[in-house]
C-alpha positions in Angstrom: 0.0 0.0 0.0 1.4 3.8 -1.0 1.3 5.4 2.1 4.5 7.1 2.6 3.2 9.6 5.3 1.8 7.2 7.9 4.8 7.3 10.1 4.1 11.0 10.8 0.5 10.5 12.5 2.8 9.6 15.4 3.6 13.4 17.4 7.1 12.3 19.1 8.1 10.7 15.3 6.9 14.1 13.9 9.4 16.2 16.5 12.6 13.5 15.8 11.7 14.2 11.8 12.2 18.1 12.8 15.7 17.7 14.9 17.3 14.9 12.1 15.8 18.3 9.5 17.8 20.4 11.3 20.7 18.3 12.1 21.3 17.4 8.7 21.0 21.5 7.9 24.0 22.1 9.5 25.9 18.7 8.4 25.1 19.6 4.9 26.5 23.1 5.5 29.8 22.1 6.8 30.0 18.9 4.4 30.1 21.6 1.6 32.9 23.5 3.3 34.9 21.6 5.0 35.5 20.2 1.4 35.5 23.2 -0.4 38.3 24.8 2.2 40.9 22.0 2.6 41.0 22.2 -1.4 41.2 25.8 -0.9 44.1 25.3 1.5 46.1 22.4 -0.1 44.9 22.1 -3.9 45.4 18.3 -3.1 42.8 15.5 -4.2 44.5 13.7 -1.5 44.1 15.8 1.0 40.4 16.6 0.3 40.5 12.4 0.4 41.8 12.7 4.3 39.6 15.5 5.2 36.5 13.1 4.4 38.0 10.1 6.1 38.6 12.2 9.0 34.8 13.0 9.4 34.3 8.9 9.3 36.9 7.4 11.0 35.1 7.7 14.5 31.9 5.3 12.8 34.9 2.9 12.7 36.5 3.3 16.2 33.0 4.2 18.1 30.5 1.9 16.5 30.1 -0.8 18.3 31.0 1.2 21.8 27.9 3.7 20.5 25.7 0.6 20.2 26.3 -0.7 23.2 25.3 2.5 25.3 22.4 2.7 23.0 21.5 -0.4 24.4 22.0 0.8 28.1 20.8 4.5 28.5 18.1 7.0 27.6 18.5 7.0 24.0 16.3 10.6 24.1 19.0 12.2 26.3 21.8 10.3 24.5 20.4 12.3 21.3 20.4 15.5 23.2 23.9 15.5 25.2 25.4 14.4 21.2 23.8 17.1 19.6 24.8 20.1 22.2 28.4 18.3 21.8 28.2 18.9 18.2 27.1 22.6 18.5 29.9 23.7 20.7 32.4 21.9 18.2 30.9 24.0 15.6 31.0 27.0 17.8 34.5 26.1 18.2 35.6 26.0 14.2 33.3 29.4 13.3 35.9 31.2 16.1 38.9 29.4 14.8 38.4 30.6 11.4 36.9 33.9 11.9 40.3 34.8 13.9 42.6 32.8 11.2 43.8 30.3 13.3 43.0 27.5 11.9 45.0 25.4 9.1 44.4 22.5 7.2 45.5 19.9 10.5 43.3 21.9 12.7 40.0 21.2 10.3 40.7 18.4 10.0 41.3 17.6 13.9 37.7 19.6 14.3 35.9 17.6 11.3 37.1 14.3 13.4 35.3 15.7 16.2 32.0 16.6 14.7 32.6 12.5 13.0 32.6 11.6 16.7 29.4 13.2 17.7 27.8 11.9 14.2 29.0 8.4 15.1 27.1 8.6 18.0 24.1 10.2 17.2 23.1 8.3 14.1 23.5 5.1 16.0 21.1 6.6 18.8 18.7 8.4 16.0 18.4 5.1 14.1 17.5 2.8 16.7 15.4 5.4 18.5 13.0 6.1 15.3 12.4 2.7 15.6 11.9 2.5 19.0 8.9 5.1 18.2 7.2 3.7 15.3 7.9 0.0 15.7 8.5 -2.4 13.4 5.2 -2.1 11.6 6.3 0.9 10.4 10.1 0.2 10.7 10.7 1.1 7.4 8.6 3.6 6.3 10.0 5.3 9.2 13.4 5.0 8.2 13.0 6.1 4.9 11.6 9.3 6.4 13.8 10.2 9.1 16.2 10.1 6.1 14.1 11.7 3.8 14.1 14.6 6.7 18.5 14.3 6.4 18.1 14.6 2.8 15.9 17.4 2.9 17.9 19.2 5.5 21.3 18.7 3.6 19.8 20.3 0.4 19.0 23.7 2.1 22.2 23.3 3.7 24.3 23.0 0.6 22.6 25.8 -1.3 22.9 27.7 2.0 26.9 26.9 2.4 27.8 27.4 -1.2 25.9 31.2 -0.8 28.0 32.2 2.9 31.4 31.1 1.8 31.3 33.4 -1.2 29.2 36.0 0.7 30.7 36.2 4.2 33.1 32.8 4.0 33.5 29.5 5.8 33.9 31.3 9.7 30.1 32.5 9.7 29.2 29.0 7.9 29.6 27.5 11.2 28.0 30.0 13.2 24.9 28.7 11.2 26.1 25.6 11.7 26.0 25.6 15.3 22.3 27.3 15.3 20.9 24.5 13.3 22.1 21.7 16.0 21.2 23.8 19.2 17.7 23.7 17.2 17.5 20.4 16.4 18.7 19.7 20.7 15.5 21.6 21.5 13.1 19.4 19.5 14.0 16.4 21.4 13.1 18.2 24.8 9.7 18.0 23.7 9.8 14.4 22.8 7.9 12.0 25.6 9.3 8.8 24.6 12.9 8.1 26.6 13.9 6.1 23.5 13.6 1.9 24.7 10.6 -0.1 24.6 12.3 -2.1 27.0 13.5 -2.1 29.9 17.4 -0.3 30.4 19.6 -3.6 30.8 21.1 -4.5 33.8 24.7 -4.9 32.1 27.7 -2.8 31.9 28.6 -1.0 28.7 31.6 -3.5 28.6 29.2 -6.4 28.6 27.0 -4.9 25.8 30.5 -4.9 23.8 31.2 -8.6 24.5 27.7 -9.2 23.7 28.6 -8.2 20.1 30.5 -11.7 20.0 26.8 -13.5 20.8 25.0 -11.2 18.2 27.3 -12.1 15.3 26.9 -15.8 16.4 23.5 -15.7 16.4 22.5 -14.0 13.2 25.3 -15.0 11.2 23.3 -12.6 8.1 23.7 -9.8 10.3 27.7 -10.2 9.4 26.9 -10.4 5.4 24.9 -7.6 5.8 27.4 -5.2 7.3 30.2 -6.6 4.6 28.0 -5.5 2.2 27.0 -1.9 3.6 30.8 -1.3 4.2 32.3 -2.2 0.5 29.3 -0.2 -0.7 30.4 2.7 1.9 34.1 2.3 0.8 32.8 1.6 -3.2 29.9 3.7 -3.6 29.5 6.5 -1.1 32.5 7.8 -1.5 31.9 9.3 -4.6 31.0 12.4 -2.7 34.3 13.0 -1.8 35.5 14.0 -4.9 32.2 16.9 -5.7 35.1 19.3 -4.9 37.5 18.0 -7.3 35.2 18.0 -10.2 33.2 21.5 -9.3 36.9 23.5 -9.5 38.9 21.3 -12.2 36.3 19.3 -14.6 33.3 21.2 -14.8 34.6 24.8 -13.4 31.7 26.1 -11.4 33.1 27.2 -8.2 31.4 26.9 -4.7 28.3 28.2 -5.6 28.2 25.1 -8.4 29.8 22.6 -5.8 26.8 23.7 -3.5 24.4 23.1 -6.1 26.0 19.8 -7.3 26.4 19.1 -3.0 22.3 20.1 -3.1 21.5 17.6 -6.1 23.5 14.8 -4.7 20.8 14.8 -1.2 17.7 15.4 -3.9 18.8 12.6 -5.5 18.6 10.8 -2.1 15.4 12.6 -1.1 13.9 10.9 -3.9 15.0 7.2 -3.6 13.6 7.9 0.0 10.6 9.3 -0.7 10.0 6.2 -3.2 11.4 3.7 -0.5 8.6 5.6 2.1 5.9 4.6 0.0 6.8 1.4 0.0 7.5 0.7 3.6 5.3 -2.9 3.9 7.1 -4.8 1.0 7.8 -8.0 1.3 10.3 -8.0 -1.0 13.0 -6.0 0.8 15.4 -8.2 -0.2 15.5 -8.4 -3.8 14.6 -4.6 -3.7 18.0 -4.1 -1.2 20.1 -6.2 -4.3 18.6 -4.5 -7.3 19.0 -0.9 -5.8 23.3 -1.5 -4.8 23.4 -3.0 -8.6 21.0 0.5 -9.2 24.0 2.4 -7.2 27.3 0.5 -9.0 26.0 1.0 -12.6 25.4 5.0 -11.7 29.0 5.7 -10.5 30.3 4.0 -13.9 27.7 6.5 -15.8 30.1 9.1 -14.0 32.6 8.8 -16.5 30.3 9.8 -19.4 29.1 13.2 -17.7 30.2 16.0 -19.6 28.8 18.8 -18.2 27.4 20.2 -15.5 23.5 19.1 -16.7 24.4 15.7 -17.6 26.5 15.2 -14.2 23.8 16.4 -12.1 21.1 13.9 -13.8 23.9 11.0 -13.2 24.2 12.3 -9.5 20.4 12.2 -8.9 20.3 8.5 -9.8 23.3 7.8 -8.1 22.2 9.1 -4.4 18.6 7.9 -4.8 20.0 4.1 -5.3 22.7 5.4 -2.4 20.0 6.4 0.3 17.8 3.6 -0.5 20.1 0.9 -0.3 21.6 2.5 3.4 18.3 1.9 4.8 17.3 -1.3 3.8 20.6 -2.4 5.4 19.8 -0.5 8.4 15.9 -1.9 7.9 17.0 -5.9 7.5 19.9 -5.3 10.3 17.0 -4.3 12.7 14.6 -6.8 12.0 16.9 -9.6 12.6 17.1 -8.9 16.1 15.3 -8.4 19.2 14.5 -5.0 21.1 16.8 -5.4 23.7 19.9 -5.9 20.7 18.8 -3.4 18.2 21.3 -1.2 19.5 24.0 -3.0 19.2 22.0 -3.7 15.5 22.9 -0.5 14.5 26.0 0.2 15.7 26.6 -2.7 13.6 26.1 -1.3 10.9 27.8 2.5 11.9 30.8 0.1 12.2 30.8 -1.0 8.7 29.9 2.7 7.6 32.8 3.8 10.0 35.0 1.3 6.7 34.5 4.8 4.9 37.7 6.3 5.5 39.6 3.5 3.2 37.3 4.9 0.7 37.9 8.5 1.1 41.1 8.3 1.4 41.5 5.4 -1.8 39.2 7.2 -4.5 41.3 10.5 -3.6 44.7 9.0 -4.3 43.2 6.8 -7.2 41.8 10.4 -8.6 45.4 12.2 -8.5 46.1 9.2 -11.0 43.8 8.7 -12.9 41.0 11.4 -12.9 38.3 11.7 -10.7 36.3 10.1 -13.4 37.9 6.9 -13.6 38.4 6.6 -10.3 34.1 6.6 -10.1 33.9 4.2 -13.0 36.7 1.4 -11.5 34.7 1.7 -7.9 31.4 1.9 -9.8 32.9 -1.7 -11.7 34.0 -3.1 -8.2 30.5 -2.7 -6.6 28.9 -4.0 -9.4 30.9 -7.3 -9.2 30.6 -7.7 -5.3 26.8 -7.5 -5.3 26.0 -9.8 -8.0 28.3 -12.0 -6.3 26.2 -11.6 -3.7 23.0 -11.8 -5.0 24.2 -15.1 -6.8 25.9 -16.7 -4.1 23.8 -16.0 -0.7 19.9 -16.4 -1.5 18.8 -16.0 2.3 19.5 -12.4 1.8 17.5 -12.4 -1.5 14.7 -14.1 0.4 14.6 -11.6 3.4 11.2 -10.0 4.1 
């Protein structure tokens, strides 16, 4: 049935839509700038590479440690205490640069930080949303808490592209640091504390060890993240190189990079919005395998784009197959194990994102030597291979519901 809406009937869903909205407002922002200004700073591909691993590499080191309190505290006051933390750290940059004190290690040492409280957070959001709406609605909800990222990041882009060349990167993330003291004050005013059970009685080093047991026991649950971390390292990494080909291959400065930034999250908004609508399939997983194939085959179109119109129709396709194929992951993850472990679920799978770094950090150094074009159509040719490996060789995941 098309009803993409129905998980917003719910009032505490509706006021976590508004604070991921406005989070994703100011990651947007920054994800524009940070870019834009290390390739500003260095002129290096590479370096523009380690920037974006930088912002991932605490999904690596803090996934499974941000499951595990998931799985032990408040995740309403988890959300909040991470998104203050991420305000002051954007409070922190905006002075930094508006004083010119900050060089290209000190971004970076400040993007890492932000990483650290996005680590966190999108563990807690994830398992919270579903706490909410329940698994009913698991998916439809899903889909629209990241419809509402999507949706956020757009304004964001077009708003960051617009203040760097207006009043520069400094005042950036004073807006920044608005949007997240915002989004904290929306979940004040959510009732649900975030568990529909009760808090466990372990320690937080328990809930770690108790990774061990989840991996036993849903042996998928391990396919599954291999899969959502070559597609991380593979696919979304794509994004890294937006800077690259806004100054050097289609030559439309920041304002263009914020427009090609803003396209990327339509594109997603749209595979979303689709996805929403149909949120009680029970084919999620043939529709998970022919979306990643959807995703590989659009970063090898990369190579054909010629110009700013024909890139931006590639990019659409590209994140609409990206966004959709993250939250089925996210969806079949969650619905493989019980409420008590759906923490530890998704910091499962912020774990395998956290793989993102290798990616950043790879597609940069395989751009400096071969263009950033290639370097999207040998990833887009490695996806492609992995998944209908996958699709060939482990029909439980095919048969998922």
């Amino acid at each position: 049935m098309w009803n993409w809406a129905a998980s917003l009937r719910i009032r505490d869903f509706r006021l976590l839509w508004a604070s991921t909205a406005f989070y994703s407002l100011a990651t947007g922002m920054e994800q524009v700038s940070v870019g834009w200004l290390i390739f500003e700073l260095t002129g290096s591909e590479f370096m523009v590479g380690v920037g974006a691993g930088a912002r991932m590499l605490p999904f690596f080191v803090l996934g499974m440690l941000s499951g595990a309190i998931a799985d032990k505290w408040s995740r309403r006051t988890l959300l909040q205490i991470g998104t203050l933390a991420a305000s002051a750290s954007a409070v922190l940059m905006a002075a930094l640069l508006l004083y010119g004190l900050a060089n290209v290690w000190v971004v970076i040492a400040l993007v890492t930080v932000l990483g650290s409280m996005l680590a966190f957070t999108i563990t807690i959001r994830q398992a919270f949303t579903y706490d909410i709406v329940g698994s009913g609605l698991a998916l439809n909800g899903l889909a629209l808490a990241a419809m509402g990222m999507q949706g956020g990041g757009i304004i964001g882009s077009l708003v960051a592209g617009a203040l760097i060349e207006l009043v520069g990167p400094g005042w950036q993330f004073v807006a920044s640091a608005v949007c997240y003291a915002v989004s904290a004050a929306a979940i004040l005013a959510i009732a649900n504390p975030g568990r529909t059970v009760r808090a466990s009685a372990q320690s937080v080093l328990d809930n770690l060890v108790g990774y061990i047991s989840l991996v036993r026991e849903h042996r998928i649950i391990l396919m599954l993240m291999f899969l959502t971390a070559t597609t991380e390292v593979l696919g979304f990494t794509h994004m890294t190189l937006l800077p690259v080909f806004a100054k050097e291959v289609l030559h439309v400065g920041p304002t263009g990079l914020g427009v090609m930034t803003a396209g990327r999250q339509a594109g997603g908004l749209l595979g979303l919005w689709i996805l929403a609508g149909l949120g009680t399939t029970r084919k999620k997983g043939w529709l998970t395998m022919a979306t990643a194939l959807g995703f590989g085959g659009g970063l090898m179109a990369f190579s054909l784009s010629v110009n700013i119109y024909t890139f931006l129709a590639v990019l659409l396709f590209v994140n609409a197959c990206a966004m959709a194929v993250d939250t089925l992951y996210k969806t079949l993850m969650q619905d493989l194990v019980p409420d008590e472990e759906r923490g530890r679920a998704m910091g499962s799978w912020v774990l395998s994102v956290g793989f993102a770094p290798v990616g950043h950090v790879g597609v940069g150094a395989l751009a400096g030597f071969v263009g950033a074009p290639r370097a999207l159509l040998i990833n887009g040719v490695a996806l492609v291979a992995i998944n209908v490996a996958a699709t060939l060789g482990v029909p439980r995941i095919r048969r998922m519901e």
